[in-house]
Structures are given as structure tokens and as C-alpha cells.
C-alpha positions as CSV (number, residue, x, y, z in Angstrom):
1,X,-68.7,-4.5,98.9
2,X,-69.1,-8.2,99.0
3,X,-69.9,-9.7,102.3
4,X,-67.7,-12.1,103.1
5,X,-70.0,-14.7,104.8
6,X,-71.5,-15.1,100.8
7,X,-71.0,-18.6,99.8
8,X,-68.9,-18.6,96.2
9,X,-70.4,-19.2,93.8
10,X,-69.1,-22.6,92.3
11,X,-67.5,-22.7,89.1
12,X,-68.9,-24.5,86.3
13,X,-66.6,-27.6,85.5
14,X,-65.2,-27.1,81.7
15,X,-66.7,-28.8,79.0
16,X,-63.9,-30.4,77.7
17,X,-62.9,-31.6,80.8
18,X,-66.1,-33.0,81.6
19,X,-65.8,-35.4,78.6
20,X,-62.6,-36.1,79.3
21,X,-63.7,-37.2,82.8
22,X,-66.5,-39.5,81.6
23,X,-64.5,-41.1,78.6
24,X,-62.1,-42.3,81.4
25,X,-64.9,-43.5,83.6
26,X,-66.3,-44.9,80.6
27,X,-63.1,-46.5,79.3
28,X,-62.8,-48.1,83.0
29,X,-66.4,-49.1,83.2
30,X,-66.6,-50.4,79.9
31,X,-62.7,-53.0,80.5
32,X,-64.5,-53.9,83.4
33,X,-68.3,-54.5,83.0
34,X,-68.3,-54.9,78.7
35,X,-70.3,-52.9,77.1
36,X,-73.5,-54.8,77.8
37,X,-73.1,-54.3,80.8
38,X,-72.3,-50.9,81.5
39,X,-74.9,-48.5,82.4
40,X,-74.4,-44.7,82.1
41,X,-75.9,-43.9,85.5
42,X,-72.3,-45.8,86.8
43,X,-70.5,-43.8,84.1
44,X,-71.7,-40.6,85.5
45,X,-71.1,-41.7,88.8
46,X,-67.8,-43.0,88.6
47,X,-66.6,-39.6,86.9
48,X,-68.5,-37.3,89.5
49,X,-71.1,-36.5,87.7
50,X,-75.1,-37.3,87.1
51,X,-76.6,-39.2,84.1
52,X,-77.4,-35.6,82.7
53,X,-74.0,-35.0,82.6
54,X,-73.7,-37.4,80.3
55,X,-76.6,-36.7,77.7
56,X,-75.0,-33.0,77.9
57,X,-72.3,-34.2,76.1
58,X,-72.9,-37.4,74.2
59,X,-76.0,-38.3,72.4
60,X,-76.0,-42.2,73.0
61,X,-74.0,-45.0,74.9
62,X,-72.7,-45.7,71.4
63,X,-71.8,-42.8,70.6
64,X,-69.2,-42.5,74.1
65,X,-68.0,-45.6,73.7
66,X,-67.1,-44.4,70.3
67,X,-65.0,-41.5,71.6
68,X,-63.2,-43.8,73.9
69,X,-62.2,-45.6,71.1
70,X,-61.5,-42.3,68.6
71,X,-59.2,-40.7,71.9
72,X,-57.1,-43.5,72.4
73,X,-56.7,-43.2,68.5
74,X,-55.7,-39.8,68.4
75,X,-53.8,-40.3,71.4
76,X,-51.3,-42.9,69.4
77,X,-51.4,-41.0,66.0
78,X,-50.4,-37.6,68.3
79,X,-47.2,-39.6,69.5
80,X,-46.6,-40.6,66.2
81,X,-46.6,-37.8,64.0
82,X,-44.4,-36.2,67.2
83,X,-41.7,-38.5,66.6
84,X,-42.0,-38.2,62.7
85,X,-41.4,-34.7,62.8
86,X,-38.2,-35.1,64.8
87,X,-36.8,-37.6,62.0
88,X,-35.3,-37.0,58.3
89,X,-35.2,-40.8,56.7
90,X,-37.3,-42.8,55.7
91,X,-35.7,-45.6,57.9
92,X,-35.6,-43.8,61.2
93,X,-39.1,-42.7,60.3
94,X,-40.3,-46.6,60.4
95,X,-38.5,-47.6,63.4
96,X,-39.5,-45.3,65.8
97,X,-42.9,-45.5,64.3
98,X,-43.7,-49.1,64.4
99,X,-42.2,-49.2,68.1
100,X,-44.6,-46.1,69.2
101,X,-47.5,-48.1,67.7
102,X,-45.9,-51.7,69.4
103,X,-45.9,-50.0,72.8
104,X,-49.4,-48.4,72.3
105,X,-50.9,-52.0,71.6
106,X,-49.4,-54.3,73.5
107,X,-49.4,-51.2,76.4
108,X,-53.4,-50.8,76.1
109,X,-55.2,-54.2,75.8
110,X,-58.5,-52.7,76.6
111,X,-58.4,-51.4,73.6
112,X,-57.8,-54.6,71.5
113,X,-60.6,-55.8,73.8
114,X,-63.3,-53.4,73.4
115,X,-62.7,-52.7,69.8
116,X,-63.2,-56.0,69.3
117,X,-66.4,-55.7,70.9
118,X,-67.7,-52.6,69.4
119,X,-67.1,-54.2,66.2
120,X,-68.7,-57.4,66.6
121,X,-72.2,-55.6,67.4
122,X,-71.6,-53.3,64.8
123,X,-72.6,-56.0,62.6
124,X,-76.3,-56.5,64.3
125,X,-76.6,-53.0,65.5
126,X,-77.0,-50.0,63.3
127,X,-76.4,-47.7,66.1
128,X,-73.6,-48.8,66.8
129,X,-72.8,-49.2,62.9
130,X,-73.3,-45.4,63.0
131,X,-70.8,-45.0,65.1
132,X,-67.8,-46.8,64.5
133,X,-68.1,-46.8,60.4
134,X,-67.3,-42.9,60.5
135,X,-64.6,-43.0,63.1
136,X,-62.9,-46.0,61.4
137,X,-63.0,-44.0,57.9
138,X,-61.5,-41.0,59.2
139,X,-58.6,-43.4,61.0
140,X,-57.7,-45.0,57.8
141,X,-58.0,-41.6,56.2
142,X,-55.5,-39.8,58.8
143,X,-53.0,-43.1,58.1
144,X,-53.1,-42.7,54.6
145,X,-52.2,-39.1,54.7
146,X,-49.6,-39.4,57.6
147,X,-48.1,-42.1,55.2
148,X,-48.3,-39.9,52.3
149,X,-46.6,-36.8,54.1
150,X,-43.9,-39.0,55.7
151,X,-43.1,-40.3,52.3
152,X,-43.2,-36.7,50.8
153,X,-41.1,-34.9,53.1
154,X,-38.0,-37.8,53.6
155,X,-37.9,-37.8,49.4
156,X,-39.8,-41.2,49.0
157,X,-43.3,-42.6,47.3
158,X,-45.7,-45.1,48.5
159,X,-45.7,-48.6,46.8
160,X,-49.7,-48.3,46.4
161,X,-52.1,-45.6,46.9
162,X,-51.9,-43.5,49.5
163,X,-55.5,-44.7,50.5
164,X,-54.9,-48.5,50.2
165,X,-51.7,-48.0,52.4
166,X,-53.9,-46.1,55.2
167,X,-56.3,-49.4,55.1
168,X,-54.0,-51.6,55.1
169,X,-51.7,-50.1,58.0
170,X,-55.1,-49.4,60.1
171,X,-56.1,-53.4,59.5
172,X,-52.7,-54.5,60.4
173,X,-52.8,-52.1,63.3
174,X,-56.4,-53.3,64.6
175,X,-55.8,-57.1,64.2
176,X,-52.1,-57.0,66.0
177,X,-54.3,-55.2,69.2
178,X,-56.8,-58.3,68.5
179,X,-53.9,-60.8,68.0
180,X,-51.8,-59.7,71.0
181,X,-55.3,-59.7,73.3
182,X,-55.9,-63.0,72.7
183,X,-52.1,-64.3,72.5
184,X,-50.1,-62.2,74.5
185,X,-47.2,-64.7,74.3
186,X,-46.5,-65.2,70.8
187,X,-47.9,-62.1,69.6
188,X,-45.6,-60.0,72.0
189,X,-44.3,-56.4,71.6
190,X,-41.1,-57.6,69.8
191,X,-43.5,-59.3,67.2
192,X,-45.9,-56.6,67.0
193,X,-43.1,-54.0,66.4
194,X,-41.7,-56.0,63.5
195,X,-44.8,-56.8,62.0
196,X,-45.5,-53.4,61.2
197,X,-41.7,-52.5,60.4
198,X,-42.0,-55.0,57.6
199,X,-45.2,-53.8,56.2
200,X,-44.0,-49.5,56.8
201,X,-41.1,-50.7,54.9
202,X,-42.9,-52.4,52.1
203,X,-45.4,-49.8,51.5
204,X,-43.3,-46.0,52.0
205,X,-40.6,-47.0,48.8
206,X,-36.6,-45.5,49.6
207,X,-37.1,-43.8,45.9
208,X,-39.9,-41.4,44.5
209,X,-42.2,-43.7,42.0
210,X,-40.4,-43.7,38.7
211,X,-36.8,-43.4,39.8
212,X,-34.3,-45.7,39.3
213,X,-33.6,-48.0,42.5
């Protein structure tokens, strides 16, 4: 029989949503501070936890800033490939496509911010480097086949390879977030949106490669 003036014992706080916890303390920290700045002892802190906490889960202060940046990825290419699977043409499929990503950019201009960031040291900074070349690879990878399966399934082809239009989608997508960071004005949602209507439309051809237009 247990005696009820035991303390409980506490329960252990999940993994996953421990990293969840310090990615959006570290997101937060990071908007606010730059990375610089930021110090994991805050990170910790600011998600409830200790430094160890921390370490636990993610080898470096590169390497969590990098899964800030590789969640807020997922996150958008989630709500995309939702909406594509709701759709059957190839112009619906843009539209509602190039307004998800739109609203994800000009919604998020932390994100614009700090990927500038992370990719300017990338260049002096082989940690760093180590970081964001694999995550930025993989990104352009899952665009090229999200293009490629779009264009599959709604009885189209892609003007160029499905590689080539993953890198050149993922550019356009990363210098809009830059462009509309530093130019909110011109470079508004409206803008954004068609921008990468024009180039979905361009790459993801109406007709299967070979057929007749």
C-alpha cells in the first residue's frame, strides 16, 4: 500500500518536447540577442531548463540554431504539401502554394533575419558550415521532389530537372525572406506571392515533356 504522504515522483519531461521547448527559447533568444550574442545558459533558462538540458539534446550552439532554422522549414513544406494533396491542377496547385509560402515569409521575418545570419558566418566558420550545408541540401532536395510529385500526379513535367527546379525554388524562396526583411514595403506579401507564382508556373509545364502544347 502506498502511503499517501509519499511525494510523487516527478515525471521526466519528454524528449521531444524538451527540444521543442529550447528551439522556441532559442528562436526567441536568437531574434532578440543575434546569434553572437546568445548564450545557451539563457537558452536553457528561458525554456525552463539548465545548460545540461541543452547538451542532452544538441551537440553545439550551431547545431540548435540549425534546427530552428530546419523546423521552421518543415513547418512551411508540412502546410504545403497539405494543401497540394487537397488540389488536382496544376494551376490550383501553384496558387495556393505560392500564397502558403508568401504568408510564411513575409509572416516570419526572423527567419529571413537569422538565416541571413547563419549564412554569412557560414562562410568564416566551419562549424557552422557543418551545419547549415546539410540542412540546406536536404531543403532543396525535399523541393525538388515535392515539385516532381506535384507535377507527376496533376499529369504535368518540369521545364528543367527536377533537381535544378528544387534549387532554384529554395533560392528564390531564401532571397524573397531576405528581400522582404530588408524592404518590407516594396517587397510585400502581394509581391512575394507573385514572384514565386511566376517562377511555379514556369518551371511545373501544363503538358508532360514531349507532348504537344
Amino acid at each position: 500500500m502506498i502511503d499517501s504522504n509519499t511525494p510523487a515522483v516527478a515525471r521526466r519531461t519528454p524528449r521531444a518536447e524538451v527540444r521543442r521547448r529550447l528551439r522556441e527559447a532559442a528562436a526567441q533568444e536568437f531574434a532578440e540577442r543575434g546569434y553572437s550574442e546568445s548564450r545557451l545558459e539563457d537558452i536553457a533558462a528561458r525554456a525552463g531548463f539548465t545548460k545540461g538540458a541543452v547538451y542532452s539534446n544538441f551537440e553545439s550552439k550551431q547545431e540548435l540554431f540549425g534546427s530552428v532554422l530546419a523546423d521552421r522549414a518543415d513547418t512551411e513544406l508540412s502546410a504545403v504539401m497539405e494543401h497540394l494533396h487537397g488540389v488536382d491542377d496544376i494551376k490550383g496547385a501553384v496558387a495556393g502554394a505560392a500564397r502558403l509560402v508568401a504568408s510564411e515569409i513575409t509572416g516570419d521575418i526572423e527567419r529571413g533575419q537569422l538565416g541571413l545570419e547563419f549564412a554569412s558566418r557560414a562562410r568564416h566558420d566551419e562549424q557552422v558550415r557543418a551545419v547549415l550545408a546539410p540542412l540546406r541540401r536536404s531543403q532543396r532536395q525535399a523541393a525538388a521532389e515535392a515539385i516532381a510529385a506535384v507535377a507527376e500526379r496533376l499529369g504535368g513535367g518540369t521545364a528543367v530537372d527536377p533537381e535544378m527546379a528544387g534549387l532554384i525554388v529554395h533560392c528564390l524562396s531564401n532571397g524573397l525572406s531576405m528581400e522582404h526583411a530588408v524592404d518590407p514595403e516594396r517587397v510585400d506579401a502581394a509581391a512575394v506571392e507573385a514572384a514565386i507564382s511566376a517562377t511555379l508556373t514556369a518551371l511545373i509545364a501544363p503538358e508532360r515533356p514531349g507532348e504537344n502544347r
